[in-house]
Steps between C-alpha positions, in 0.01 A plus 500: 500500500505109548866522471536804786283255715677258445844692650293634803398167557886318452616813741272389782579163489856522483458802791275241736789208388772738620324612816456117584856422387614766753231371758619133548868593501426779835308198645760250462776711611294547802395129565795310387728612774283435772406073391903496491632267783751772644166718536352218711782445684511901625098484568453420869308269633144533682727396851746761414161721502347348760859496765518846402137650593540237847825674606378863404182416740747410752701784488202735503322311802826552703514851440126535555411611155277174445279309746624163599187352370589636109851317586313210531310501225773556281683233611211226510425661134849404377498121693179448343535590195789261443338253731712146538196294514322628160812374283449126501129457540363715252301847541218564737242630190496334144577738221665805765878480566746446841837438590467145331580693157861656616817349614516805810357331801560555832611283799691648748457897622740691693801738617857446400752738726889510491652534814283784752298562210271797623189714395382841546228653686304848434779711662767314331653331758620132450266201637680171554430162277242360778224802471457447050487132580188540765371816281470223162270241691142470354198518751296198477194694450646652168574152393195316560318868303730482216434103434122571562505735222748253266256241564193736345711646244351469148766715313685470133767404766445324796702469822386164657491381817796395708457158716388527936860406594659808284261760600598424885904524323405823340406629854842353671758702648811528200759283637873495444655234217825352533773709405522504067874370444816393720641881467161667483387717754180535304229446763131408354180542689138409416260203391477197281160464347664157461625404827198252564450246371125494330344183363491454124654860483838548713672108508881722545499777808707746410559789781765678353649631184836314518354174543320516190815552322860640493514959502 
């Protein structure tokens, strides 16, 4: 009898090794590919994310399918979220995260068209460049509500609060850059959260893309 136990019990252990051999080879099959660099590398980024969900808002506001104020938001959302101002000085609430932990920040928001670049409206028809350009500027009201709410935020992840002289930019008509490139006909339009210069936080105005460096 001792010696029958003693099988049963050998068979279960080596049954409960196997089943834990088996276990940790699924799991790194599963987890090694994805800490690989090439996996990183085809993982998009939160502004990939974040550029995406703006321009679906503004399709869906043009067509009428979303209110201008969810537009907005959206876009405000995205701008915050990888707010400028949060990457050198720190994050607004110890021991809760912001843009100062990622690399994705932004700086400059806008439309690039080639040639009589055009959109559509609800029937279909084609709208010329000037009509997305006005449609994509932020009511001041929506600003001011959206840093009201960064500035109470208490999250895992906070926002934080953009400076007086960018909330007026954030508000601005988008203007037209330079043209990108002698033989571009690559025509930008939009706002530089950086095109004033703000003590101890902008000492370098940049109001466009290409004179930040070479595309």
């Amino acid at each position: 009898r001792a010696l029958t136990r003693d099988i049963l019990v050998g068979r279960q252990l080596s049954a409960k090794t196997t089943q834990r051999t088996i276990l940790v080879v699924l799991i790194m099959l599963i987890v090694l590919p994805l800490l690989s660099s090439e996996a990183l590398i085809r993982t998009a980024a939160s502004a990939d994310y974040g550029a995406d969900d703006v321009l679906k808002a503004f399709k869906q506001m043009q067509v009428g399918t979303a209110t201008r104020k969810a537009y907005e938001d959206t876009l405000l959302r995205f701008i915050y979220y990888h707010n400028w101002f949060n990457g050198g000085s720190g994050c607004p609430r110890k021991g809760a995260g912001c843009s100062n932990w990622f690399y994705s920040r932004v700086w400059w928001i806008g439309i690039a068209s080639s040639g009589q670049a055009s959109s559509r409206d609800a029937r279909g028809a084609p709208r010329p460049l000037a009509n997305p350009v006005s449609d994509a500027q932020i009511s001041a009201a929506t600003v001011h509500a959206f840093n009201q709410m960064a500035a109470e935020q208490n999250d895992l992840y906070n926002y934080g609060v953009m400076p007086p002289e960018v909330l007026h930019t954030l508000s601005s008509p988008w203007t037209e850059c330079a043209t990108v490139g002698r033989r571009s006909r690559r025509k930008l339009f939009g706002i530089s959260l950086l095109g004033t210069l703000i003590t101890e936080k902008v000492d370098y105005a940049v109001d466009c893309p290409k004179n930040l460096r070479a595309l």
